[in-house]
N, C-alpha and C positions, 0 to 999 in steps of 0.2 A: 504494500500500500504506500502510495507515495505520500511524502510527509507536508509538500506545501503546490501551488499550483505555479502553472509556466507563469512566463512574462506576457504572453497572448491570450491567457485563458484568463488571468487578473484583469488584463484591461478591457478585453470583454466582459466582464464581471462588473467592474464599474459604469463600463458604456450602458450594460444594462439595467443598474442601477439609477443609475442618473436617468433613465427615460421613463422608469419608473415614477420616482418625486417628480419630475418634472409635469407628468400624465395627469397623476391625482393632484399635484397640487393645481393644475388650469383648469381641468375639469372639477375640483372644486370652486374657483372663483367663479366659473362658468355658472354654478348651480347658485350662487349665492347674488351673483349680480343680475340673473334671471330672476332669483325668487324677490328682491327688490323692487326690480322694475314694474314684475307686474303686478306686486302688491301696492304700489306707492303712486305709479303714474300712470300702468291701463289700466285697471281693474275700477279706479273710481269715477274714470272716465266715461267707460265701454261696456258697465254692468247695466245698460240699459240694451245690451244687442248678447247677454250672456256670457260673459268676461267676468268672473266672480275668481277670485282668491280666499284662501281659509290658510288658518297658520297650521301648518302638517307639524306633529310630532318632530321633536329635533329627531330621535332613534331613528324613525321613516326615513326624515331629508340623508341621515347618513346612510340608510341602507343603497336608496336611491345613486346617489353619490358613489358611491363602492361598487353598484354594478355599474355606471357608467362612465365610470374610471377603466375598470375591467374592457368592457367590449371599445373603447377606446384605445388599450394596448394590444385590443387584436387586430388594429385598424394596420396598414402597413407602414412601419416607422421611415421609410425611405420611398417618396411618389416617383413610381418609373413607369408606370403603363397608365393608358385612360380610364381603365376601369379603377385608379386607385385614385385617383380623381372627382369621379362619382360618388366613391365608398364616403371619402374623407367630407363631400358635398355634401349627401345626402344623412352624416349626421349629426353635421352641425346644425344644418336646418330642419332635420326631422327626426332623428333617432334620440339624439340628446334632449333637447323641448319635452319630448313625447314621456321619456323617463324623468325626467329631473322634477317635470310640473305636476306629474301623477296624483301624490299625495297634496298638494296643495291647488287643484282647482274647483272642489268643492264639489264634482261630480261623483264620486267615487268612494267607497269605503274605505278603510285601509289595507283590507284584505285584496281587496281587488284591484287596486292602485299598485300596488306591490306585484300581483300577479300581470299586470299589464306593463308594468317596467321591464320584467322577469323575461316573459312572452317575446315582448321586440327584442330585446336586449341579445338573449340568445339566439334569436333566428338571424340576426343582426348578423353577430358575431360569429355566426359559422358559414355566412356568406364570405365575409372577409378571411376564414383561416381553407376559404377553397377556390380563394381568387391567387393567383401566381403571383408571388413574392419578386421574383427574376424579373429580369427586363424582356421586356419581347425580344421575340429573333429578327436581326436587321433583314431588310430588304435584300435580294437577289439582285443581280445588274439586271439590268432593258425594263425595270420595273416600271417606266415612264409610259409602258404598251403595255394594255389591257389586249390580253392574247384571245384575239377574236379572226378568226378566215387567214390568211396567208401573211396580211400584214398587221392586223391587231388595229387597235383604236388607241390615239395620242392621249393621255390621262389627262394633259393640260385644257385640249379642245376641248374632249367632254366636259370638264369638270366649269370651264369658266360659260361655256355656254347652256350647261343644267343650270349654274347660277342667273347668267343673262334670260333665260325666259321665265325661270321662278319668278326675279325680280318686276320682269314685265306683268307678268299674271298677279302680283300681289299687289305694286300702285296701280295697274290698269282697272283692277276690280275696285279698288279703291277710291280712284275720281270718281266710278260710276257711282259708288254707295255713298259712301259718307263724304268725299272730295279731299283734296291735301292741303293742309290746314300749317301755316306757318306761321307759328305763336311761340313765343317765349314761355310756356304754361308754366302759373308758379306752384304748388305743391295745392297748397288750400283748393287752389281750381282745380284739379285731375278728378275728383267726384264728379262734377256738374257735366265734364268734358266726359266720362267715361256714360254716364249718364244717357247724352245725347247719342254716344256711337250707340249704346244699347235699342236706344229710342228708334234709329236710323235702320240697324240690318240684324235686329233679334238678338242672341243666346250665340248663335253659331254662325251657319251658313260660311260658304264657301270663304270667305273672307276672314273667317277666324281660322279655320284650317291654314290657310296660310300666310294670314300674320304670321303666327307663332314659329314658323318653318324660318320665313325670313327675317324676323327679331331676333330670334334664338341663335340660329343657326348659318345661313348664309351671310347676312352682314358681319358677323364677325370672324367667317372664314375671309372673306375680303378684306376685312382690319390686318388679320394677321398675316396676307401674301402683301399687303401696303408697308407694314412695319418692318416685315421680312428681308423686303425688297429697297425698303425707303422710297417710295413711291409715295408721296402727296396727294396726288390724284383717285387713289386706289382707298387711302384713311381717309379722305373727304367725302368720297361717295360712302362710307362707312357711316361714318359719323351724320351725315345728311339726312341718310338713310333710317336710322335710327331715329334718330329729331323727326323726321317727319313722322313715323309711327307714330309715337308719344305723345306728338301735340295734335296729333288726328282724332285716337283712342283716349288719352288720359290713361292708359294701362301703368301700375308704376310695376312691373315686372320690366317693361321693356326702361322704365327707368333705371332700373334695379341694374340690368342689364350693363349698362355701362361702369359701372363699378367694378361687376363682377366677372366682366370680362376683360378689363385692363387690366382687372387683379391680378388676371394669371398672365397675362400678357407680362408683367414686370415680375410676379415669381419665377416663372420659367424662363425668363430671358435668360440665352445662352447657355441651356441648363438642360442634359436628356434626364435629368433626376433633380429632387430638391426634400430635403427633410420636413415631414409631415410639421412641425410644430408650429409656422406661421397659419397653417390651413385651423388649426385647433384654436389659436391666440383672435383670428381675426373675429370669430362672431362676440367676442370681450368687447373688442375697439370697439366694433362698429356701434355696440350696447351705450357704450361709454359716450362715444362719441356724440352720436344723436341724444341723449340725454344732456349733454353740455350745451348743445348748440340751441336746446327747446328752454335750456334755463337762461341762455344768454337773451334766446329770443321771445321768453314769454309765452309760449306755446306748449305742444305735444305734436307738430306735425311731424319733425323727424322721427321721432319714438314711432310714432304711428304708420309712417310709411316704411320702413325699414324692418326696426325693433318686431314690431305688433305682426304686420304683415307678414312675413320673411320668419318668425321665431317661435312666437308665445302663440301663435293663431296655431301651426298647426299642432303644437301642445297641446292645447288645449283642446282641438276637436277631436284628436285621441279618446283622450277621458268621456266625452261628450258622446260618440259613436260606439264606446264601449258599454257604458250606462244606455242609453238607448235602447241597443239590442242584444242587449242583454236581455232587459223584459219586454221586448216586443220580437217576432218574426227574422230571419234575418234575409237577407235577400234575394241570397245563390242564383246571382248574376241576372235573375228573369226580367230587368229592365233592360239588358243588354245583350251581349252574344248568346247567350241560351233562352233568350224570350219566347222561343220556337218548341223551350220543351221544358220550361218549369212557369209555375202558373204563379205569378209575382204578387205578394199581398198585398200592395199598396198602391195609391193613386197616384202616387208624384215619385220620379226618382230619389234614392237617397242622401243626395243633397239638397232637395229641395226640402224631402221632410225634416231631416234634422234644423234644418233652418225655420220650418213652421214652429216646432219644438223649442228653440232656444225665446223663437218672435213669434206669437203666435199671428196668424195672419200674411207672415213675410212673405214677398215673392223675390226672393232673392236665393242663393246658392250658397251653401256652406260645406266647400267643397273641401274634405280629409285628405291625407296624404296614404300613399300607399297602402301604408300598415292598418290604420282605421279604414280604407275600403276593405282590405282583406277581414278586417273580422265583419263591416256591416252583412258582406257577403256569406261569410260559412261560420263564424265564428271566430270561437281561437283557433280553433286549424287553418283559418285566411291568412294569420301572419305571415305563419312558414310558406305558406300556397307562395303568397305575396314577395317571399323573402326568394324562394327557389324561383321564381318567372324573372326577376332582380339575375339571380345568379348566372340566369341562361342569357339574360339581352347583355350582361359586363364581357362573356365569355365571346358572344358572337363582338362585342364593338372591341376590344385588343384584339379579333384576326380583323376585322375590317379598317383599322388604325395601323396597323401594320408597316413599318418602314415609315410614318410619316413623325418628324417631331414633337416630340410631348406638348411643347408650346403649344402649336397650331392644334392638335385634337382637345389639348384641355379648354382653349379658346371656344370651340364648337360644342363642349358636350356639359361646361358647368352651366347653362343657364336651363338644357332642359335635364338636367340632374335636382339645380333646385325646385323646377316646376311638380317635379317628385312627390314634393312635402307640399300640393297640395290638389294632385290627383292621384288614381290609380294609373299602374305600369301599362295596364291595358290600354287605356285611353292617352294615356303621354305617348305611346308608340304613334297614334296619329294624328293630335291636337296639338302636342306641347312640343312637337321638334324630337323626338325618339328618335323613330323612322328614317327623315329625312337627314338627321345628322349621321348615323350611320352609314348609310348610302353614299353621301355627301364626300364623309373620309375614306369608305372603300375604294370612289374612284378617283378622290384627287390625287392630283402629280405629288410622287416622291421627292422631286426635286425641286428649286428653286424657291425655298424658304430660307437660304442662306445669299447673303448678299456677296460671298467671296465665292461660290458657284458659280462655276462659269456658265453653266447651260441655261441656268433661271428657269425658263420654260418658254418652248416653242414659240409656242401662241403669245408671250409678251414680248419677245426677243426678235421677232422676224427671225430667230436663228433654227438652222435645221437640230435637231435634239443632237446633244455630245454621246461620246462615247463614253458609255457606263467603265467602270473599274471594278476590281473585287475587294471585297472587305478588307479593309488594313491596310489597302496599298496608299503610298502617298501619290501628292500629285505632280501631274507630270511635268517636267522645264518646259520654261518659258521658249516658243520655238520658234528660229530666228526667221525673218522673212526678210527679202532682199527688198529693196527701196522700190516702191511704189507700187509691188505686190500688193495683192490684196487676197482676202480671205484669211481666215484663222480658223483654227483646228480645237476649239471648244473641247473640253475635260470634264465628262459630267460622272457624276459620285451618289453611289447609294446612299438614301437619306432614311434613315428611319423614317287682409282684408278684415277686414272686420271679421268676425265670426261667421256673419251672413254677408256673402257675398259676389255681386254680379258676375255668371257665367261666361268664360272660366276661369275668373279670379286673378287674373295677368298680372 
């Protein structure tokens, strides 16, 4: 038996250590700056739309706190693939809220709070210890061809012209409904403005389908070949693009949106990996943040658009969707893909009644996140349902990310990872940008995310695509050309709401 451990196996020991304290000690503050907020600044505000806080047992908040410390350190301490992306997204805005606020929203017993922290927590947690720790396997050369008929299809064509007519299809629908609306919208106003878009083209309809594709997802694929690239013109139309959504709709998701996709635009910079612990710190700041800026200015809008919206909302409609159906029927999907073979007990979907339930009378949407559709649907076996359907789209988007830079797919997949925490996976697949951002990164170009790439891509370069290289090799010298030659020999390189409210809660 050996009497003391190596010099490798000690500072692994500490490394481990250290990520330990570091884990429970944020996700304690986490719980604590949470359980303030919403006892101090939503809850006296919003307890007229069902926002109620109760002081839970200190013993509960620690148990609470312990397991989601735990399913926290089984999150992956090092982000190398897009599914770790999602995972780290998806609990800051829905797995943590969901436990942390359990015992103190007033819905719930103790017994049952505890059971519902317990419930996610674990199904959570065994997504993340069966999602791949490794980094994807880099791309193969000629990966810039989608190998289709004798010569394959240019990733780059395809990719910027799916974008180019998405784009068209989404403002073109949009002069015709509601029209493009250039306003500086200020916070207070995105109610009255979301209001009207309601007024104008319903709940859904074609135009919500593909907002959400092009807010989510293609404008900030285009951010990131702009900033990639340094191209001005390419972050203008992004950023344009964006603005105009927002002051169309009033959605603050598509607000939301530009935070949270710069976010990782400057995390990931330059970086095929980066340590999970800013992804964990940031839902603090932002708590923080908006509560300073509502005390400087005498309000709760920032609290309320951010904080409330984005955190404590879908916290709370956990507890809210558990208590519910718990003693009433539960769903098993008959408003939706099975409507055809189970007979549904209820007159309105289950976002609308949970929202008659909090309001009686409301005709508005209180739409849950993931986990709370899975149990309105089958119960507590919906979580795991919930948690495994979770397991099977992370597994399919790392092969369809494949070869492309962490930056650019985290850019595409965190806005519909938080749309997450406040539908089902099911319906994120075609409403919230799932779908189309997977597709999106399966076929875009491998290459030309780097601005010292010589190939860039095809279709922006006028150049014919370079010559791929293999893994590891360097790049090749500079090659000489005699005076007034022209042509050059391109080196291209494998690249890796309230409680209640309006449908579908943007």
């Amino acid at each position: 038996m050996r009497a003391s451990l190596t010099a490798a196996e000690r500072s692994l020991l500490v490394a481990l250590l250290r990520r330990v304290i570091v884990v429970c000690a944020t996700v304690a503050v986490l719980g604590i700056t949470t359980d303030w907020i919403a006892a101090n600044l939503v809850a006296p505000l919003f307890s007229y739309n069902g926002f109620t806080h109760v002081d839970a047992p200190w013993q509960l908040r620690v148990v609470v706190t312990a397991l989601t410390a735990a399913v926290a350190l089984a999150l992956p301490a090092v982000v190398r693939r897009p599914s770790h992306v999602v995972l780290w997204t998806i609990f800051v805005v829905c797995v943590a809220p969901t436990m942390l606020m359990s015992p103190s929203t007033g819905y719930l017993p103790t017994d049952t709070a505890l059971a519902l922290s317990a419930a996610v927590g674990v199904s959570f947690a065994l997504v993340c210890i069966a999602t791949p720790r490794a980094p994807a396997p880099p791309a193969v050369s000629g990966v810039d061809r989608i190998p289709l008929g004798a010569r394959g299809i240019d990733r780059g064509a395809l990719t910027w012209t799916v974008c180019g007519v998405y784009s068209a299809a989404t403002y073109g629908v949009m002069v015709a409904t509601v029209g493009l609306q250039v306003r500086f919208l200020a916070l207070d106003d995105i109610y009255d403005v979301r209001a009207e878009y309601a007024a104008d083209v319903g709940t859904g309809g074609t135009l919500g389908y593909l907002l959400t594709g092009q807010a989510y997802v293609i404008n900030p694929l285009v951010l990131a070949r702009g900033l990639a690239r340094r191209r001005p013109s390419l972050v203008a139309a992004a950023v344009v693009g964006q603005f105009l959504l927002y002051s169309s709709t009033g959605f603050k998701a598509v607000l939301f949106s530009f935070v949270a996709v710069l976010g990782m635009a400057v995390l990931f910079r330059g970086r095929s990996a980066r340590g999970s612990t800013p992804l964990l710190v940031a839902p603090i700041v932002i708590m923080i943040v908006s509560a300073v800026a509502d005390e400087v200015q005498g309000g709760i809008t920032w609290t309320s658009v951010f904080t409330r919206r984005f955190m404590l909302t879908p916290g709370l409609l956990s507890s809210v969707y558990v208590q519910y159906f718990s003693d009433n029927p539960v769903a098993e999907y008959g408003y939706s893909f099975l409507r055809a073979w189970v007979d549904y007990p209820y007159d309105l979907p289950p976002p609308k009644r949970i929202a008659d339930f909090l309001v009686p009378g409301s005709t508005g949407y209180a739409n849950a996140n993931l986990f709370a559709d899975g149990f309105a649907n089958l119960g507590w076996a919906g979580i795991p349902v919930a948690a495994a359907a979770l397991l099977l789209w992370l597994r399919g988007l790392d092969l369809a990310a494949r070869g492309l830079p962490l930056r650019v797919a985290a850019m595409a997949v965190v806005m519909p990872s938080i749309m997450l925490s406040n539908t089902s996976i099911f319906t994120a697949m075609l409403s919230h940008g799932l779908l189309v951002g997977t597709i999106v990164l399966a076929i875009a170009p491998r290459s030309g995310w780097d601005r010292a790439d010589g190939t860039a891509c095809a279709t922006e370069a006028g150049r014919a695509p370079g010559v791929g290289r293999a893994p590891g090799a360097g790049r090749a010298p500079r090659v000489w050309r005699a005076p007034g030659a022209t042509g050059a020999a391109p080196v291209g390189r494998p690249d890796v709401a309230p409680p209640v409210a309006p449908h579908p809660s943007r």
